[in-house]
C-alpha positions in Angstrom: -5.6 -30.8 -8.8 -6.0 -29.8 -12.4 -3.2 -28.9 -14.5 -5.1 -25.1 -14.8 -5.1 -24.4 -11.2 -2.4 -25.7 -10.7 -0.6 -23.2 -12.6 -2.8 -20.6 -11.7 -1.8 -21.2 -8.1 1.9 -21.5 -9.2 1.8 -18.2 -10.9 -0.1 -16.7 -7.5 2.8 -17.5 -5.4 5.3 -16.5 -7.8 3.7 -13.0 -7.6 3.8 -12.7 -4.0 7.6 -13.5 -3.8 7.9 -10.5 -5.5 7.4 -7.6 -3.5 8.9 -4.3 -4.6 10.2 -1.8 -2.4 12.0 1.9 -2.7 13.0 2.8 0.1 16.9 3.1 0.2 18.7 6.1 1.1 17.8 8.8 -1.3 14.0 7.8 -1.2 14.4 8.4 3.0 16.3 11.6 2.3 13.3 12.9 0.6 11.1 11.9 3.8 13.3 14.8 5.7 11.9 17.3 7.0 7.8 17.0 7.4 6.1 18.5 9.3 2.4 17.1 8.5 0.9 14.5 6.1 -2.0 13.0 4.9 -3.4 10.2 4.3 -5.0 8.8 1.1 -6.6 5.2 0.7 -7.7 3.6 -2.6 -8.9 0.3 -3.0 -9.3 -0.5 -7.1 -11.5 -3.4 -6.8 -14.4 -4.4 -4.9 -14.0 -8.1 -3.5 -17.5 -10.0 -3.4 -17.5 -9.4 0.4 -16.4 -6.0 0.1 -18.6 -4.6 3.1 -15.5 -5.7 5.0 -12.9 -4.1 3.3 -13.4 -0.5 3.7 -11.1 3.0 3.2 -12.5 4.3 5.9 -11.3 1.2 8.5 -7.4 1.1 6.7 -7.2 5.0 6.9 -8.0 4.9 10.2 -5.8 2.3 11.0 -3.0 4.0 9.1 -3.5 7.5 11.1 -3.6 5.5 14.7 -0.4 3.9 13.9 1.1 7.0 12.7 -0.3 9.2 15.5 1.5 7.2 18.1 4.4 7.4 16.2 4.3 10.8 16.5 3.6 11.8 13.1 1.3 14.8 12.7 -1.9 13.6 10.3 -3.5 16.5 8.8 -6.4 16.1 5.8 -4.9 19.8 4.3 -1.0 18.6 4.1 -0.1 18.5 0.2 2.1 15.6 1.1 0.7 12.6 1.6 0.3 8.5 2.1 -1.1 6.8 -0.3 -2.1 3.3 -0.1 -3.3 1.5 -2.5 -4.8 -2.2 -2.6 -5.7 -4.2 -5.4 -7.8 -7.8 -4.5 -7.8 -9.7 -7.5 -10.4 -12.8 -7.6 -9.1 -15.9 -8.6 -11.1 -17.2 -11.7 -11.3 -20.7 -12.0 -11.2 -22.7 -15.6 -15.0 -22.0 -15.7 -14.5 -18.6 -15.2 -16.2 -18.8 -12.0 -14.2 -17.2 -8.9 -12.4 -20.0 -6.6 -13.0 -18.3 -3.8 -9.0 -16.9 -3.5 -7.8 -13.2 -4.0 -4.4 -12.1 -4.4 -4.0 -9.3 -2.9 -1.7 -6.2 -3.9 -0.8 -3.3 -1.9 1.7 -0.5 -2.2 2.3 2.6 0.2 3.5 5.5 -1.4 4.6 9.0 -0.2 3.4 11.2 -2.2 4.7 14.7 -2.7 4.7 17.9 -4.6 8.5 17.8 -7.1 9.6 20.1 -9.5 10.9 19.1 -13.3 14.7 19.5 -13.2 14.2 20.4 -17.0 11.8 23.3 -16.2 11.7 24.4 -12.3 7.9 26.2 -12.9 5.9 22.8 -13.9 5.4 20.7 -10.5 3.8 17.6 -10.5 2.7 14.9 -7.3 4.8 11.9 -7.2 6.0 8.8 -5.2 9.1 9.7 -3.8 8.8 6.7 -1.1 7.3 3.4 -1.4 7.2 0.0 -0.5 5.0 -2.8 -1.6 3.6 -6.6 -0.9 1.3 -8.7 -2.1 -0.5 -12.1 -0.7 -2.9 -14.5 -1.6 -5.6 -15.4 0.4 -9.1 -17.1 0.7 -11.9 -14.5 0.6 -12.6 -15.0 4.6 -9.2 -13.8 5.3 -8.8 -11.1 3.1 -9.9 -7.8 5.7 -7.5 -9.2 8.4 -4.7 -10.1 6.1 -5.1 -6.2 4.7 -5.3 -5.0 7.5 -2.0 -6.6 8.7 0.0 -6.0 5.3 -1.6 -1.9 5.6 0.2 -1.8 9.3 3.7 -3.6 8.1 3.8 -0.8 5.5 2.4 1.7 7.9 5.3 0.8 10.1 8.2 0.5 7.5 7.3 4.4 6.4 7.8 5.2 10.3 11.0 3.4 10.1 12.7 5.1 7.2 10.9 8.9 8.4 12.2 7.9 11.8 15.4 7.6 10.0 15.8 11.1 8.8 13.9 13.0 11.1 15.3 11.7 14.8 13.6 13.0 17.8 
């Protein structure tokens, strides 16, 4: 292996060891409460198979996992899930892609918050969020989304389940 992927690999894998999350106590507290949300999907890049990575299949797989967890999905809530995945090619030493992609992905709740400074200007921000990221060959890429997109999915049921019991 050459000294350049080999780092490049190295740096990969030290990137997807570092997943971020916010989701302790007061970022569930703020979770309290809904009654509705909806869903937004972004995906920044376009892999070079992107035909199989769509918003349309990850929303839907977002709203069937949150519909039987009981959480109401409606497209006119102002609060909403936000997910957003990032595949970045790998680019080889002659800046060709090598056929990898890490991939980074972050689910945010996304609601409307006041200024504490000035009550009357509101803004949309994450007030919820957890993250991950992977690398992966090309062919894997949709079904390793798709999983990451339900693990997320199923971490914001967790901490909503956590404030707002049955």
């Amino acid at each position: 292996m050459r000294k350049s992927t080999s780092t490049l690999l190295l740096t990969l894998i030290a990137l997807a060891s570092s997943a971020v999350a916010s989701d302790d106590k007061s970022d569930r507290a703020s979770l309290r409460g809904l009654k509705s949300v909806c869903i937004v999907v972004e995906i920044t890049a376009t892999p070079q198979d992107g035909a199989s990575l769509t918003k349309q299949s990850l929303q839907a797989e977002i709203q069937a996992r949150l519909d039987s967890a009981g959480i109401t999905v409606d497209k006119d809530a102002t609060a909403c899930v936000y997910l957003n995945l990032r595949p970045l090619s790998a680019i080889g030493k002659n800046g060709k892609p090598i056929g990898l992609y890490a991939l980074e992905m972050s689910l945010q709740f996304l609601q409307m918050v006041a200024l504490a400074r000035d009550p009357s200007l509101k803004t949309y921000s994450p007030t919820w969020s957890v993250a991950n990221m992977a690398t992966v060959p090309l062919g894997d890429l949709r079904n390793t989304a798709s999983q990451i997109a339900d693990d997320l999915t199923d971490r914001f049921v967790e901490a909503y389940r956590s404030v707002n019991p049955k």
